[in-house]
C-alpha positions in Angstrom: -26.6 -9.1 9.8 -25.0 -10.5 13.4 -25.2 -8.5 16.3 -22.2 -7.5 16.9 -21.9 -6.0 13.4 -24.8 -4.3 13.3 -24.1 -2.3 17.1 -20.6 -1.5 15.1 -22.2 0.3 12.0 -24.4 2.3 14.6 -21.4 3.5 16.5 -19.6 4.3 13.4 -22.2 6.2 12.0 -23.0 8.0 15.8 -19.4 8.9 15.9 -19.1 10.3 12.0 -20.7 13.4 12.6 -18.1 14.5 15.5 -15.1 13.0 13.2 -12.7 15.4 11.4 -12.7 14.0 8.1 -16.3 12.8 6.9 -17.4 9.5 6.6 -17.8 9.6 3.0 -14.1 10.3 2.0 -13.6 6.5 2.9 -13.7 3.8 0.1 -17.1 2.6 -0.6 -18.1 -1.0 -0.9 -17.8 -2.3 -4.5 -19.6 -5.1 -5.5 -17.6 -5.6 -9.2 -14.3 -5.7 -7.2 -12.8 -8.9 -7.8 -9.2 -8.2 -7.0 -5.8 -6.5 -8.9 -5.9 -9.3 -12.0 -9.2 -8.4 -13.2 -8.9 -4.5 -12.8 -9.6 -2.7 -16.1 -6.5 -1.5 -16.8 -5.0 1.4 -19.2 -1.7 2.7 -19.7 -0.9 5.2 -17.4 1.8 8.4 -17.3 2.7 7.2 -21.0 4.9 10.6 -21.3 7.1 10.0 -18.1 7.7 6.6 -20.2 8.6 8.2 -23.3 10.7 11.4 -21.1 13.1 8.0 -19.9 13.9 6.1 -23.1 14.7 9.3 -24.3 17.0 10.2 -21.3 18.0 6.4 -20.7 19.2 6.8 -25.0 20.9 10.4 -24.4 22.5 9.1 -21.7 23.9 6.0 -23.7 25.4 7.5 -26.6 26.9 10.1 -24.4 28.5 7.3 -22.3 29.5 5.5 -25.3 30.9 9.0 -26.3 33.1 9.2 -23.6 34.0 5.2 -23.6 35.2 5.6 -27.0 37.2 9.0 -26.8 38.3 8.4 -23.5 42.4 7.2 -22.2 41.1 4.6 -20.7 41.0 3.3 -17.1 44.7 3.0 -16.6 45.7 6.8 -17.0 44.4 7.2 -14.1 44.9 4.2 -12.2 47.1 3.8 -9.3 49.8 0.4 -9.4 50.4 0.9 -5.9 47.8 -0.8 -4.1 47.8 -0.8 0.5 46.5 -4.5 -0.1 47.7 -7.7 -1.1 44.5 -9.4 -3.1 46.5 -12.5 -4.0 46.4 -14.5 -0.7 42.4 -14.1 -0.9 43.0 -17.0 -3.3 43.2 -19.8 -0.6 40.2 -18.3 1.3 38.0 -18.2 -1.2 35.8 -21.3 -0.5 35.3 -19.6 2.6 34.0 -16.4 1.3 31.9 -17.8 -1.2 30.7 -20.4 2.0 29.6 -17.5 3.5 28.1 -15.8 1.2 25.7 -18.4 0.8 25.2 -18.8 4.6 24.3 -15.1 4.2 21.5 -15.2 1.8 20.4 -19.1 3.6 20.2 -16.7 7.1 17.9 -14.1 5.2 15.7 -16.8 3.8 15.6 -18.4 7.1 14.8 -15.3 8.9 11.5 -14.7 6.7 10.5 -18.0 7.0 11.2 -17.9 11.1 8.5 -14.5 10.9 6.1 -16.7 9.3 5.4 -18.1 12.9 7.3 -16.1 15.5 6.9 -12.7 14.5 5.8 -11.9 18.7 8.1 -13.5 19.8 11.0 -11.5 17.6 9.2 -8.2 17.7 9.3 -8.5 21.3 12.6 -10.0 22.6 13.8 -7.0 20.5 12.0 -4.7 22.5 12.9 -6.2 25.5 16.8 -6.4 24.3 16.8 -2.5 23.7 15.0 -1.9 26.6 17.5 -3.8 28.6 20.2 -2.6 26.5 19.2 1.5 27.3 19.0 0.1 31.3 22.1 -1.2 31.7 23.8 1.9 29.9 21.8 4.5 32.1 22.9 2.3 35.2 26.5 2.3 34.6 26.4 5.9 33.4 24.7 6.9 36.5 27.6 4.8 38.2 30.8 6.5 36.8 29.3 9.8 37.7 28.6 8.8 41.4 32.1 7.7 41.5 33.9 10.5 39.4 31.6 13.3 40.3 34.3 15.8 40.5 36.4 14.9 37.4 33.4 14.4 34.6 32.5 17.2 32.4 28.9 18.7 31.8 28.6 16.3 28.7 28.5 12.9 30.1 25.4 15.1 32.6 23.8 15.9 29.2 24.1 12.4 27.6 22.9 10.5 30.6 20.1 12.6 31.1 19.2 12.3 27.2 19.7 8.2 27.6 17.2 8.3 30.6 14.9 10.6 28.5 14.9 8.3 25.5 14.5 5.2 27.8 11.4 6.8 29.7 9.7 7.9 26.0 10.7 4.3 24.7 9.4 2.3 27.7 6.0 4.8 27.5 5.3 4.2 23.7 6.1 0.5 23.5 3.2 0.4 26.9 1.0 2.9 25.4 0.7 1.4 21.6 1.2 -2.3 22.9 -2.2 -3.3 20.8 -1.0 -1.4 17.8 2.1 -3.2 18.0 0.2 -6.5 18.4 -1.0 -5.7 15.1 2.0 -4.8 13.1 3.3 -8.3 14.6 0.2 -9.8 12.8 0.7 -7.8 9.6 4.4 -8.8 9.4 3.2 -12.5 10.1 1.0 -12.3 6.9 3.1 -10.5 4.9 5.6 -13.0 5.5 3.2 -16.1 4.4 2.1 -14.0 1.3 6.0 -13.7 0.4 6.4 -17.5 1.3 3.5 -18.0 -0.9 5.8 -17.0 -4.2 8.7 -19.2 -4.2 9.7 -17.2 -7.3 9.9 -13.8 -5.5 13.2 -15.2 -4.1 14.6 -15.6 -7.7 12.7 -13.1 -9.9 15.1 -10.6 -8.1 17.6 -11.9 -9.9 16.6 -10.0 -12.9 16.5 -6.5 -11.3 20.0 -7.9 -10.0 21.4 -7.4 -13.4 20.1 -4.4 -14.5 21.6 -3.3 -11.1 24.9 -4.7 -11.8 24.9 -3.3 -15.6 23.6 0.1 -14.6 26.6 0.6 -12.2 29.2 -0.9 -14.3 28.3 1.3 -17.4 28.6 4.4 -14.7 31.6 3.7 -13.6 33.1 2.6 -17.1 31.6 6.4 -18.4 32.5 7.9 -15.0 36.3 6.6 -15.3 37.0 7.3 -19.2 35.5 10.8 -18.4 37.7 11.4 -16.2 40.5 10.5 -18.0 39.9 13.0 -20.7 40.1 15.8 -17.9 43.4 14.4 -16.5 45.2 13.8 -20.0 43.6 16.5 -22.4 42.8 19.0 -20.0 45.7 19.0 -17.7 45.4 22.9 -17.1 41.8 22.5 -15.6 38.4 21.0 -16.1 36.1 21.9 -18.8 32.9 22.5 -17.6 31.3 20.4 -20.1 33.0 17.2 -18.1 31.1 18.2 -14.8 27.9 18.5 -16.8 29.2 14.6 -18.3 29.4 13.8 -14.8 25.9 15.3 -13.5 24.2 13.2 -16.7 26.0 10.3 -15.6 25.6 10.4 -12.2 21.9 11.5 -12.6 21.4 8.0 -15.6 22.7 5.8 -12.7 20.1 7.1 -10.0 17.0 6.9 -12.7 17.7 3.3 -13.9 18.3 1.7 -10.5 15.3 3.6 -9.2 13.2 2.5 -11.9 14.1 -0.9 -11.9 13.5 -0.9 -8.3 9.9 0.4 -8.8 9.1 -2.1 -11.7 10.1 -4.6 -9.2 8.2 -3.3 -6.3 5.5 -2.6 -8.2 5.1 -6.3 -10.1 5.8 -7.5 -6.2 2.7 -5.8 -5.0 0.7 -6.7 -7.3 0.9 -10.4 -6.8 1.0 -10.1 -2.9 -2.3 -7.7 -3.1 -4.1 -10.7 -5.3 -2.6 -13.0 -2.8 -5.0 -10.8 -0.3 -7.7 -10.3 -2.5 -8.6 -14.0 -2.5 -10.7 -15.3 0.5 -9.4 -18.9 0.0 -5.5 -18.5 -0.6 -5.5 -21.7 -2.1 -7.5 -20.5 -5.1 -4.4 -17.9 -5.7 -4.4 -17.9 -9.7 -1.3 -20.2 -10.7 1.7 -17.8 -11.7 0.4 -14.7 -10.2 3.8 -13.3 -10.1 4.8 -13.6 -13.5 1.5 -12.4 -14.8 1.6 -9.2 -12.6 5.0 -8.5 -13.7 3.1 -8.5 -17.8 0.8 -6.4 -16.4 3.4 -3.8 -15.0 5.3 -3.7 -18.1 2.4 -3.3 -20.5 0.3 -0.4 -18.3 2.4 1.2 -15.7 5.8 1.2 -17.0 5.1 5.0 -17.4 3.8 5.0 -13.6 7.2 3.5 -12.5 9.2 6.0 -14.4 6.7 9.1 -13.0 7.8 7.5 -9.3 11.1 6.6 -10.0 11.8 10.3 -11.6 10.8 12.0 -8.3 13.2 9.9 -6.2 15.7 10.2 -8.2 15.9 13.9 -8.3 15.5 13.4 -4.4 18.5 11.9 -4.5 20.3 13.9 -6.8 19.9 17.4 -4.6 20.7 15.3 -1.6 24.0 14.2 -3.2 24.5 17.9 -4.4 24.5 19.6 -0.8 26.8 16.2 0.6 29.4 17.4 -1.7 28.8 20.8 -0.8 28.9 20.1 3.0 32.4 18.2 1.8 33.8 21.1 0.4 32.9 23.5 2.8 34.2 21.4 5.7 37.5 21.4 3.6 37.8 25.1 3.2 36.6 25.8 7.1 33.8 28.1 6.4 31.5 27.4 9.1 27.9 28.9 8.4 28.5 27.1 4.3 28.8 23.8 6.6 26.0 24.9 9.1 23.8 25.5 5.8 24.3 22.7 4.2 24.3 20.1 7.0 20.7 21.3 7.4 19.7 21.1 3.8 21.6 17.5 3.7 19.4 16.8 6.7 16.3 17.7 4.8 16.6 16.3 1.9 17.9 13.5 3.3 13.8 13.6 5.7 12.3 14.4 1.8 13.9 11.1 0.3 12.6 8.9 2.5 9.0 10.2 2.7 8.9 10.0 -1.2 10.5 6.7 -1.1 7.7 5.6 1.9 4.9 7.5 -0.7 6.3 6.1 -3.9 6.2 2.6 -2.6 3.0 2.9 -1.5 1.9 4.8 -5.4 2.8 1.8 -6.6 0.9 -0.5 -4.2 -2.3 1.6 -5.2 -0.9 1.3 -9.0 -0.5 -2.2 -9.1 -4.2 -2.9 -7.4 -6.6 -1.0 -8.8 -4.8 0.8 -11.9 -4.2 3.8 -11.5 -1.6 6.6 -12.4 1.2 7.8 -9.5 -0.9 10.9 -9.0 -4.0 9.5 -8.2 -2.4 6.3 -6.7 -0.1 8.7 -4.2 -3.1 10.4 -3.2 -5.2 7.8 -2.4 -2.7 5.6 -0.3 -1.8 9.1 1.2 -5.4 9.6 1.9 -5.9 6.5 3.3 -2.9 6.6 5.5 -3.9 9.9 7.2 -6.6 8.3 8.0 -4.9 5.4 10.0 -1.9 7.6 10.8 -0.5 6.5 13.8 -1.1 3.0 13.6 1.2 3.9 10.3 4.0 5.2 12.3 3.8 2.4 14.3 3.9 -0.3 12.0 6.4 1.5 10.2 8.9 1.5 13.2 8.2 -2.4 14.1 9.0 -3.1 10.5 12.2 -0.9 10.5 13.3 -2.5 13.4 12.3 -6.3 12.6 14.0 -5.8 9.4 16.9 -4.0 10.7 17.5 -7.0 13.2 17.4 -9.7 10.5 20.5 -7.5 8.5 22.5 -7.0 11.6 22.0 -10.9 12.1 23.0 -11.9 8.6 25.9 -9.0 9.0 27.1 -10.8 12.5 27.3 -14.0 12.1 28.8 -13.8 8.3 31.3 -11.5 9.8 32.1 -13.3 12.8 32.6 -16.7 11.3 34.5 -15.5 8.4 36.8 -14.0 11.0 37.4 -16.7 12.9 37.9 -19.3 9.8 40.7 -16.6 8.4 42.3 -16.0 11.9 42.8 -19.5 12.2 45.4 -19.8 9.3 47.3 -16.6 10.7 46.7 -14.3 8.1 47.4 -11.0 8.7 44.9 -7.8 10.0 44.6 -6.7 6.3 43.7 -10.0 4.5 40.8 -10.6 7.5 39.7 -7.2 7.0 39.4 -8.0 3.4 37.7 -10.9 3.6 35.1 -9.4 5.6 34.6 -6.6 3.8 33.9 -8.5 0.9 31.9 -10.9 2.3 29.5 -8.4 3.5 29.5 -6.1 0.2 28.7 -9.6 -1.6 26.2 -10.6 0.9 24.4 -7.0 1.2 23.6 -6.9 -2.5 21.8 -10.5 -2.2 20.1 -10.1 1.0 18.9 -6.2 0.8 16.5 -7.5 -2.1 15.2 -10.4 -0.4 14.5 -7.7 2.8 13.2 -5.1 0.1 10.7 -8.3 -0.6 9.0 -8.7 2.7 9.0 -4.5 2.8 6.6 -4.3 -0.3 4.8 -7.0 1.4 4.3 -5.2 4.6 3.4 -2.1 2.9 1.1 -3.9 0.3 -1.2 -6.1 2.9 -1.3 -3.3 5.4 -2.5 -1.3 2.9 -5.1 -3.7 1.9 -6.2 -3.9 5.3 -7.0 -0.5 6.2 -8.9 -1.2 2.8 -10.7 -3.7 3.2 -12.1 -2.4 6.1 -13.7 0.6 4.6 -15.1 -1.8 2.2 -16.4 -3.9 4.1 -18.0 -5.0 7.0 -17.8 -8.4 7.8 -21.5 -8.8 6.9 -22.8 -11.9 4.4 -22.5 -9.8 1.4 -19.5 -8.1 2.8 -17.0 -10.3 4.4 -13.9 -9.4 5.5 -10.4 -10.1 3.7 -8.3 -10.0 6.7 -7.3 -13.5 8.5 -9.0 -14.4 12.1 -5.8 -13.6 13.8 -6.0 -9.9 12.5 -9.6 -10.0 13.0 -9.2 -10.7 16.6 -6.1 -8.2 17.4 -8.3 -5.5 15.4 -12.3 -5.8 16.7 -12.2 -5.1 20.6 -15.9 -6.2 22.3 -17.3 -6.9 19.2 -18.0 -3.5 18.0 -15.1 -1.2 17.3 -11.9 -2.1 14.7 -8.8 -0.8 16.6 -6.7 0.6 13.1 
């Protein structure tokens, strides 16, 4: 065993005894492991499987209830229309043109990370931090010179803009390493998804079932509707809200299944990706036969995950209606009550969506059910908490800047290839509206790619190195670079 190795394990174990959580709740070195396609697999969560092609049925025929006893979509259409669609006709090379421009800038933007993740990462620190300078400087300006005519606010916002700027500046300084090694994990997760062509296309798939899902709601949704304006003109039955809820409720399930089947058949091939020391021995359409092994074991694992979000976003959408309505009839503690439960629910959804897509991870490695797949990632993430958090926020952000990107140059060329003919402020608008609705249901997929990725090697890091420990008989995983960022004088991993 090297040196350096060896003085690590003794300060690991010298340090276990004064650690909170005890040495031996961290995964143990398996010498059988030979990566996510040659896990022993069985079917997991079979009843959450069976509890969704019953719903996904019920929810069918009641659909197909509605479509067939409904007025159709024109009784309650409107002929009148604020905008003329017609002269989009000559601008439609241009829309489509940038369209394709859009998803080309996404593409290009994952490939760019592949070798200037720093730099990005960085120059959008740098940006903000500039950005948050220049707006406490001229904030700090008007007040100087309108001392006597500002209110109390603009006091109260500037000092909450220096506050933020201070607490920015002292985190990026404080976790500069850590963020060294989110810049690292976002450069590998970016080869992995580089290293599947196919990912960019196999999203095409979910695309569908995206598309079909919310054309079937809407269809359902309208001829519903339509029953309660023609045959109930007194007032709505209550059976048509509870047509509505099913409805509504269908459309969450399916997309958030499909969704997990994809993230889930994602993570699988990009954890095999890490799971072989020499990536050029990565078995030969790893992606297609993770996406068999999704569908044959864990479809019921998907539907478990996709379940919970779903009703996540379900009560959310219940108290944003009921924040609606009570903003419309003025009662102020109903709007206090259910700003804050919007708020929370809103803080629940994205914690399961952060654990689900994790589950899955877990799933798609080593076989497991959600339960014991959630528990384990969660687990292992408490363990490596804040380098979590961290990571979590560079990827936020890196991803984040590659929509507003796609967003802003999309936007501003379509604009100014419109302008030029003199069309008027509504046909631009239009235009660009389109153009991004288009674009964002191309490019948020190819995004959700590199997310799963992120999530799926990071996860395999913290892994691997509670495996292993770099010794002969256990050798590390993780590339040189991360290697590097993560042993500091040879002895301790920095995670």
């Amino acid at each position: 065993m090297p040196q350096w190795t060896a003085s690590r394990t003794r300060t690991t174990e010298s340090r276990s005894a004064d650690a909170r959580e005890p040495e031996r709740t961290k995964i143990e070195y398996d010498p059988l492991w030979e990566g996510p396609m040659k896990t022993n697999r069985t079917k997991t969560d079979k009843g959450f499987l069976i509890g969704f092609v019953v719903f996904l049925s019920s929810w069918l025929i009641i659909g197909g209830i509605m479509i067939s006893q409904g007025y159709g979509i024109g009784s309650i259409s409107d002929d009148n229309s604020m905008f003329d669609f017609k002269s989009l006709s000559k601008h439609q090379g241009v829309i489509i043109s940038m369209i394709f421009m859009g998803i080309a800038l996404a593409v290009g933007y994952i490939v760019a990370l592949r070798w200037f993740a720093k730099f990005i990462v960085w120059s959008a620190i740098v940006l903000t931090i500039v950005i948050l300078t220049a707006g406490v400087i001229f904030s700090i300006a008007g007040l100087s010179q309108n001392n006597k005519s500002v209110g109390g606010e603009i006091y109260v916002k500037t000092g909450l803009m220096v506050i933020f700027l201070i607490v920015f500046v002292f985190f990026v300084i404080y976790f500069r390493k850590k963020i060294k090694v989110a810049c690292e994990v976002i450069r590998e997760a970016s080869k992995a998804h580089l290293s599947f062509a196919s990912s960019f296309f196999i999203l095409l798939i979910p695309a569908v079932f995206y598309l079909a899902s919310l054309v079937f709601f809407l269809v359902v949704l309208l001829n519903a509707q339509s029953i309660a304006t023609v045959k109930y003109e007194d007032g709505t039955p209550f059976w048509i809200y509870a047509v509505h809820l099913i409805n509504f409720f269908g459309l969450l399930w399916s997309c958030s299944f499909t969704n997990g089947l994809t993230q889930m058949a994602l993570a699988g091939a990009f954890g095999t990706w890490y799971w072989t020391h020499r990536k050029e021995n990565v078995p030969r359409f790893t992606l297609l036969k993770s996406c068999k092994t999704v569908v044959v074991f864990h479809m019921g694992t998907v539907a478990f995950g996709s379940l919970v979000i779903a009703i996540c976003q379900l009560i959310k959408s219940l108290f944003q209606a009921a924040r609606s309505d009570s903003g419309n009839s003025g009662n102020g503690f109903g709007r206090l009550m259910s700003c804050w439960c919007g708020f929370l629910w809103e803080n629940i959804e994205q914690f399961v969506k952060f654990m689900g897509r994790n589950a899955y991870v877990m799933s798609a490695i080593h076989g497991t059910n959600f339960f014991t797949s959630a528990k384990n990632a969660f687990n292992l993430i408490m363990r490596n908490l804040v380098s979590t958090l961290v990571l979590n926020n560079v990827i936020d952000a890196v991803l984040g800047l590659g929509v507003l990107i796609v967003f802003a140059v999309t936007s501003g060329v379509t604009y100014a290839l419109v302008h030029k003919d003199q069309e008027e402020d509504s046909t631009i608008a239009i235009a660009i509206l389109l153009v991004l609705v288009v674009t964002l249901f191309f490019v948020i997929p190819i995004f959700m790619v590199l997310q799963v990725a992120c999530d799926t090697i990071f996860l395999c890091v913290l892994e691997d190195y509670e495996r292993h420990d770099d010794s002969e008989t256990k050798p590390y995983y993780m590339s040189k670079k991360l290697k590097r960022l993560l042993l500091t004088n040879e002895e301790e991993i920095r995670l």
